[in-house]
Legacy VTK file of the C-alpha trace (Angstrom):
# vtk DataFile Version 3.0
C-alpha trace
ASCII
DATASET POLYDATA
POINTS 168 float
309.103 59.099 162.422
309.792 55.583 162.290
305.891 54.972 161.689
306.092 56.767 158.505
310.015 55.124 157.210
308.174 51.750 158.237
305.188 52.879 155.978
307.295 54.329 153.134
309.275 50.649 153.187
306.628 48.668 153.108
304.848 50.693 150.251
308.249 50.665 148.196
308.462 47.021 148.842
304.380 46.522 147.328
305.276 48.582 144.716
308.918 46.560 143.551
306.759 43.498 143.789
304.132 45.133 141.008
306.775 46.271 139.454
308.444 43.229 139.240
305.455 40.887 137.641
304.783 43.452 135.323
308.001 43.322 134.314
307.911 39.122 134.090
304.894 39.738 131.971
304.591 42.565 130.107
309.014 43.287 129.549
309.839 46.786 129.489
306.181 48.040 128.917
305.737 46.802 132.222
308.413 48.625 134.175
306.732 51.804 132.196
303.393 51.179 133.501
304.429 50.813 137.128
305.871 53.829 137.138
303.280 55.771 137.709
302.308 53.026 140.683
305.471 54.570 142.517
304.481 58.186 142.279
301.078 57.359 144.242
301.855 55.004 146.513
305.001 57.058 147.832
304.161 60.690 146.835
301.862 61.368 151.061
304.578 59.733 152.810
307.259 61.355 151.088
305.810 65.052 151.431
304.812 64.215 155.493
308.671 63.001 155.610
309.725 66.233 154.302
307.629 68.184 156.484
308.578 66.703 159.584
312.257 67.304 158.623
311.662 71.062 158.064
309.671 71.512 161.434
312.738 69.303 163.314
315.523 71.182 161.673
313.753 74.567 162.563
313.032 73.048 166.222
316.974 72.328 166.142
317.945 76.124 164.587
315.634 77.905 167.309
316.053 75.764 170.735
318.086 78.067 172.170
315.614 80.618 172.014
312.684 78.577 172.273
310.387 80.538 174.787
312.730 83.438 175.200
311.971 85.448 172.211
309.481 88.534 172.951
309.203 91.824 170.515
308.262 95.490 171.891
307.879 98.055 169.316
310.230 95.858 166.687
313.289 95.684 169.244
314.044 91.945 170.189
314.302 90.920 173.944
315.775 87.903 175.517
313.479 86.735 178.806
314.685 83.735 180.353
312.736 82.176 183.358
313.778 80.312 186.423
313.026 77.349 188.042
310.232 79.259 190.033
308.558 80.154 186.621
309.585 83.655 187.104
310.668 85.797 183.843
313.977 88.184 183.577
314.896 90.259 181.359
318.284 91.423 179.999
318.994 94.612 181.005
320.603 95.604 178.128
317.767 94.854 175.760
316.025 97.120 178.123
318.077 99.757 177.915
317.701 99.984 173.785
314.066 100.719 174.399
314.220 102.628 178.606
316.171 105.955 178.151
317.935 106.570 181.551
317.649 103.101 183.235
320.003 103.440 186.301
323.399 101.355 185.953
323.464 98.102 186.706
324.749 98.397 190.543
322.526 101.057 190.880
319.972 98.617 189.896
321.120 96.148 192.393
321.408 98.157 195.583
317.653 99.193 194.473
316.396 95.511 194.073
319.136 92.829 195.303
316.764 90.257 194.810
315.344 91.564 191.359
318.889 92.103 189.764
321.542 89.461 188.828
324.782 90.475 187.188
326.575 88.156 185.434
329.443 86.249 186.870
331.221 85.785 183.766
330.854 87.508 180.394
328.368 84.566 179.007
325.749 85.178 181.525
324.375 88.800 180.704
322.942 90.887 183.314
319.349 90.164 184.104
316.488 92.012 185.872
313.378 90.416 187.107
309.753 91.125 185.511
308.155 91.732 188.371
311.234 94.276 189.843
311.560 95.859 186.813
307.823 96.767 186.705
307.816 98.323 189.939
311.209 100.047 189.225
309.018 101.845 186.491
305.955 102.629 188.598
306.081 106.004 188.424
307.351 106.309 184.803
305.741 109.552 182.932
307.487 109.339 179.369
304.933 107.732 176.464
307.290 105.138 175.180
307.829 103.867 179.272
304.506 103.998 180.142
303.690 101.704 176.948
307.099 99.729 177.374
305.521 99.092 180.873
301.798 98.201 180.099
303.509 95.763 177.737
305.682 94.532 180.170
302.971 93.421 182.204
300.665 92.222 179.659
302.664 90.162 177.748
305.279 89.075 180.376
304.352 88.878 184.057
300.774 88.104 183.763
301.326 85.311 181.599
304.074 84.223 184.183
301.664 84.780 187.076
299.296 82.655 185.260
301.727 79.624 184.903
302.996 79.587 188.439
299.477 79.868 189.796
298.598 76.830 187.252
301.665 74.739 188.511
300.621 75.388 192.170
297.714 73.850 191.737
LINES 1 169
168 0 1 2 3 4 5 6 7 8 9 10 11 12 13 14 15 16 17 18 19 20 21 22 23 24 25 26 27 28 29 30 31 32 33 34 35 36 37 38 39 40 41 42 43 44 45 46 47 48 49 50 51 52 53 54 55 56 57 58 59 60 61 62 63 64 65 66 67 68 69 70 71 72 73 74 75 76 77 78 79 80 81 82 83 84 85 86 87 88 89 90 91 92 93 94 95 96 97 98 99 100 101 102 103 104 105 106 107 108 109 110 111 112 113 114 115 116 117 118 119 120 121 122 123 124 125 126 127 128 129 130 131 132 133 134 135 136 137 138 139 140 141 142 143 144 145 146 147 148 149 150 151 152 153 154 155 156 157 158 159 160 161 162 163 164 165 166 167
């Protein structure tokens, strides 16, 4: 960033000096012809500028989501992952797409370590990847079964893959 406002500087600064003895020599005729001087010189830097501001101000709009945004079948769900590179899901964004997922004790007394309920009403309740996908091992509706072969294509394997990768 400061590369290119250094670059755009000193190419404003070579162009007002043009600009300036064309002026001395030529009078008004010479602040027409330089003109054109600015467009080229400035036009590259100007356009990488503005495209560095648009991908910062969307890297700004979407940080809080950055990572965490996955789509099944059109319906948006939140995955956040731990320290251990381990993925969970909200439940609740399960539930829109899982007809009769247990309720969310239930869940816990199934898998205490695979189910966290939020403390307070910012931090939604969350179920682990890898709980989640046994919970649903012996799932026989269509839209489970494919909710679950997504589940661990998209999501756990991938999360597999990165702790494996950090471990070594």
């Amino acid at each position: 960033m400061r590369q290119l406002l250094l670059t755009i500087a000193l190419r404003l600064l070579a162009c007002a000096a043009v600009i300036y003895l064309q002026w001395r020599w030529l009078g008004a005729v010479g602040l027409v012809l330089g003109a054109p001087l600015l467009g080229v010189a400035l036009a590259r830097p100007i356009l990488d500028l503005l495209g560095m501001a648009r991908h910062k101000t969307t890297e700004v709009v979407y940080r809080d989501v950055s990572g965490r945004h996955f789509v099944h079948r059109g319906q948006m769900l939140d995955i956040a992952d731990d320290a251990a590179q381990f993925r969970w899901l909200r439940i609740s964004d399960v539930r829109k797409l899982i007809q009769g997922l247990p309720a969310d004790q239930t869940l816990q007394q199934l898998r205490p370590d695979g189910v966290h309920l939020g403390e307070k009403k910012s931090q939604p309740a969350r179920i682990q990847a890898e709980a989640l996908l046994e919970l649903l091992a012996k799932a026989q509706d269509p839209d489970t079964l494919k909710f679950k072969h997504w589940l661990a294509q998209e999501v756990v394997f991938p999360a597999a893959q990165q702790r494996a990768r950090r471990r070594h």
